[in-house]
C-alpha positions as CSV (number, residue, x, y, z in Angstrom):
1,X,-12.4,-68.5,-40.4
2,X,-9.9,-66.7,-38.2
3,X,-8.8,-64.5,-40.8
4,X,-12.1,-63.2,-42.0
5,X,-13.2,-62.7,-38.3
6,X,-10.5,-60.7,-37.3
7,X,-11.3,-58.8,-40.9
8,X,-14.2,-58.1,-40.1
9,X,-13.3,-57.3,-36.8
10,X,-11.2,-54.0,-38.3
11,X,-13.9,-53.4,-40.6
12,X,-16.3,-52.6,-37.6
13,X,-13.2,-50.6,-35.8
14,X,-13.1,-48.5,-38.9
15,X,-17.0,-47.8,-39.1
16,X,-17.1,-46.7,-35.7
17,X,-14.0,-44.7,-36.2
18,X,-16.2,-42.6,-39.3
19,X,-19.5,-42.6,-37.8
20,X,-20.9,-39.2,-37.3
21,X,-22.0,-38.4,-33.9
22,X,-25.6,-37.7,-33.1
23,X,-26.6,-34.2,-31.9
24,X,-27.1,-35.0,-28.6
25,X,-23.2,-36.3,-28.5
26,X,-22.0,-33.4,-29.9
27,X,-24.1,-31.5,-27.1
28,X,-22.5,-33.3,-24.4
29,X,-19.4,-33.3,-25.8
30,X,-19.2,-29.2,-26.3
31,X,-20.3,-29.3,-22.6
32,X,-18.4,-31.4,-20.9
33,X,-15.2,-29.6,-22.8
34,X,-16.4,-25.6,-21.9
35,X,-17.1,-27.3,-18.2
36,X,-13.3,-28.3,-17.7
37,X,-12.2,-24.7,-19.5
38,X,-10.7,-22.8,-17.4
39,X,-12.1,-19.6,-17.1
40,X,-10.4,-17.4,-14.7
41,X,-8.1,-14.9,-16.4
42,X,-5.6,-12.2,-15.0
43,X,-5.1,-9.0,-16.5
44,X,-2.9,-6.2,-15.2
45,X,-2.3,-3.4,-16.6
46,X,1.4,-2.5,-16.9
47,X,3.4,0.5,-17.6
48,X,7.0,1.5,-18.7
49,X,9.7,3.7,-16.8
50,X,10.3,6.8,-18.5
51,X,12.6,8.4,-16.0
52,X,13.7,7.8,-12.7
53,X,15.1,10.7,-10.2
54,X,15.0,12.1,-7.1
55,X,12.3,9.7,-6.0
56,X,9.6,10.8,-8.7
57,X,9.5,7.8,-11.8
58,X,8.0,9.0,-15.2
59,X,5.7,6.1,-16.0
60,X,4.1,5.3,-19.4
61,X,1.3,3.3,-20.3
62,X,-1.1,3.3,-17.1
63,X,-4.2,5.4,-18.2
64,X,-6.4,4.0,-15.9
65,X,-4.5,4.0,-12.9
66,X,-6.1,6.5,-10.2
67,X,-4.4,9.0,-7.9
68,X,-2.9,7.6,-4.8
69,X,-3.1,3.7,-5.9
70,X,-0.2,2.0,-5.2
71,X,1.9,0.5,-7.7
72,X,4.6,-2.1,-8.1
73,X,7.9,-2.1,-9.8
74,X,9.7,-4.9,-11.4
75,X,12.4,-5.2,-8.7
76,X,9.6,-4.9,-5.5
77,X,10.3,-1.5,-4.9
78,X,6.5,0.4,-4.5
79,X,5.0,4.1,-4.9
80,X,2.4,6.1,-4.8
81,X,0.5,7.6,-8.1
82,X,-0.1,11.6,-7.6
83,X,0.3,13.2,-11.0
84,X,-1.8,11.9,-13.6
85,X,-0.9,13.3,-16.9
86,X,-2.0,12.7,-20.3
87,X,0.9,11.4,-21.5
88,X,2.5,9.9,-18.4
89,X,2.1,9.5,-14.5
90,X,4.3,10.5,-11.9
91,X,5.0,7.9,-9.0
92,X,6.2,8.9,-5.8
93,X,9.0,5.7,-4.9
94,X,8.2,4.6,-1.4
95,X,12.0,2.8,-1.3
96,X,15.5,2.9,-3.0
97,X,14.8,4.4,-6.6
98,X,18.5,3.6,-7.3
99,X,16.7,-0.1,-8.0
100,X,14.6,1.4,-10.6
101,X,15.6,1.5,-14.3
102,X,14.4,3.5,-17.4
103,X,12.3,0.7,-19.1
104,X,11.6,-1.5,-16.5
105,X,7.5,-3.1,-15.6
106,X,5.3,-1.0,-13.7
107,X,1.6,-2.7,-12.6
108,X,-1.2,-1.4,-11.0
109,X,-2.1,-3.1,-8.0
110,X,-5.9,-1.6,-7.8
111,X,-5.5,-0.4,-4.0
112,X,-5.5,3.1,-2.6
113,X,-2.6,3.4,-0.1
114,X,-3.3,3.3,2.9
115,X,-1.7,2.2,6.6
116,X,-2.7,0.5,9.9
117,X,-3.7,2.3,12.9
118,X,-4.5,2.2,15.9
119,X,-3.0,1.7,19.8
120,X,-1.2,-1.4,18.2
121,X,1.3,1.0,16.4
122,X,2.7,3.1,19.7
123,X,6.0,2.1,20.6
124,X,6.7,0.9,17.2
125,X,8.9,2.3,14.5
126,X,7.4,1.5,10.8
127,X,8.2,2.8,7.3
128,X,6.1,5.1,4.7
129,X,3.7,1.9,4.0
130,X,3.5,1.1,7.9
131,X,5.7,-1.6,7.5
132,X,7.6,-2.6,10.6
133,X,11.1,-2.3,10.9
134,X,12.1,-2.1,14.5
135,X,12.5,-5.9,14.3
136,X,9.5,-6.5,16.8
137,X,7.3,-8.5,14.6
138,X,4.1,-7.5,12.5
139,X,1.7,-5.1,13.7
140,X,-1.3,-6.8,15.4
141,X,-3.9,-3.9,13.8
142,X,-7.4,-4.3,13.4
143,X,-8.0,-1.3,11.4
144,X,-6.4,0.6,8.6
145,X,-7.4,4.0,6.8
146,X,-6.2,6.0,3.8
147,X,-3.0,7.5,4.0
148,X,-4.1,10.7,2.5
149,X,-7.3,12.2,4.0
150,X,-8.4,15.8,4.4
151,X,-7.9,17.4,7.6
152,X,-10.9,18.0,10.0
153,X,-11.8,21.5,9.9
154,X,-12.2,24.0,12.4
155,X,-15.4,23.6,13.9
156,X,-14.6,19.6,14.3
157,X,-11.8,20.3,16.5
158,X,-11.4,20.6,20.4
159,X,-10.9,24.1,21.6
160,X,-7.7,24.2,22.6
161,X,-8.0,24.7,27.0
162,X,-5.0,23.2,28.6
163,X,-1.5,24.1,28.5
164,X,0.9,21.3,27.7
165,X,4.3,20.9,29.5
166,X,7.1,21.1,27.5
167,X,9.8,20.2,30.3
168,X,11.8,22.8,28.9
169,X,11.4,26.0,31.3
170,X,12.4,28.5,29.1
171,X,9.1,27.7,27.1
172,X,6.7,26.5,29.5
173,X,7.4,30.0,31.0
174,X,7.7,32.2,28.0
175,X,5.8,30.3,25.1
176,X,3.5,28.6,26.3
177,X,2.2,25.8,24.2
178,X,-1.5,24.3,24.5
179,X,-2.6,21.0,24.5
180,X,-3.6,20.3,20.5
181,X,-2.2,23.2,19.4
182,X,0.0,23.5,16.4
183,X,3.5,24.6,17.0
184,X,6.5,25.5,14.8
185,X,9.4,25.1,15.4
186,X,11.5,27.3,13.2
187,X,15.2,27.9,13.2
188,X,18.9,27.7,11.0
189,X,20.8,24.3,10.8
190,X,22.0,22.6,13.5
191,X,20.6,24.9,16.2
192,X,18.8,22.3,17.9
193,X,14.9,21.9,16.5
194,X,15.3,18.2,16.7
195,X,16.7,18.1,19.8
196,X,13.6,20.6,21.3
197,X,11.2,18.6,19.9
198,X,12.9,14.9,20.9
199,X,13.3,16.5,24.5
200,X,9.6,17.5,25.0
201,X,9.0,13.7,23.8
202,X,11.1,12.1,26.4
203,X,9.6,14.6,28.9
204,X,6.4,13.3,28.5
205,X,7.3,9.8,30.5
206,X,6.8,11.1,33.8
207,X,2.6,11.9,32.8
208,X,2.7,8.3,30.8
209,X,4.0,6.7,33.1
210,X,0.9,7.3,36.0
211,X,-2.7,5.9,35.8
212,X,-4.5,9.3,35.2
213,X,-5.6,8.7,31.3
214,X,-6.5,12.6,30.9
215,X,-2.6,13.9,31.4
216,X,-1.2,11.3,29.4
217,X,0.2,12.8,25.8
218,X,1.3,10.3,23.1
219,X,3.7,11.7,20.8
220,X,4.3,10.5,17.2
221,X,7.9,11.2,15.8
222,X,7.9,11.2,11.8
223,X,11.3,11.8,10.2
């Protein structure tokens, strides 16, 4: 009796091992499997180095990428897209190019470069991405904007009606400069451009320094 119960036993196993689900199984069963799929799927687009000097990289392979998105390279270095060829695109290296190879991975990252700004940023000293680097922290700003924008025109602009102190007599005296006025500074090597306009910068403490908001001049250095 044992023996023919535990046959029959295996007998039932096996008929309800090759019994054909009903329709409405097979309906829960495809549901319950595309529920758990996971659908979420990342796709960059990549490109290849074509050549790499001077701080420009020839890249190949990104023909949707749009001018002045920033891009990543395989070692972490980043740049800026401005020439958009047929063939290729020419990427402005915001870093060491010397860690850039011919062949390596480019990818899009889908962002227009751009750069915090505001009050937060004066006294600081930041890179090309406005990245800090005077070892003072991160930069606590609120607001950030493209880095390449067109420049107001005229009519947008204050008239220029207030002189601005140089601190250097020779030109407060016989150049006189005005408050939001464009200035060049023109000269051969070594004759002391720099040091004219890193003077008129320091100069500016003794205004800065008081409470009166309408004298003060902030002064933004870019090397």
């Amino acid at each position: 009796m044992l023996v023919r119960a535990n046959v029959g036993a295996v007998s039932a196993l096996r008929n309800y091992a090759t019994a054909k689900p009903a329709t409405s199984e097979v309906t829960s069963i495809l549901e319950d499997r595309i529920s758990g799929l996971n659908t979420a799927v990342d796709i960059q687009e990549t490109g290849r180095v074509l050549s790499i000097g001077d701080g420009i990289a020839r890249v190949y392979g990104l023909k949707n990428c749009q001018a002045e998105e920033m891009v990543e390279f395989s070692s972490g270095v980043k740049g800026m897209a401005m020439n958009l060829e047929a063939d290729n695109v020419g990427i402005v290296v915001f870093g060491n190019d010397r860690l850039i190879r011919e062949g390596d991975t480019v990818k899009r990252t889908g962002n227009i470069v751009d750069l915090p700004v505001g009050e937060a940023l004066l006294g600081r000293v930041i890179d090309a991405l406005g990245n800090p680097i005077d070892g003072k922290g991160p930069i606590a700003a609120t607001e950030r904007r493209r880095a390449q924008v067109k420049a107001p025109g005229i009519l947008p602009r204050e008239s220029v009606r207030e002189p601005m102190l140089t601190g250097i007599k020779c030109i407060d005296s016989m150049v006189p400069v005005g408050r939001g006025q464009r200035e060049l500074i023109i000269g051969d090597r070594q004759t002391g451009k720099t040091a004219v306009a890193l003077d008129t910068i320091l100069n500016q403490k003794k205004w800065n320094d008081g409470t009166e908001e309408s004298k003060k001049l902030y002064c933004v250095y870019v090397a």
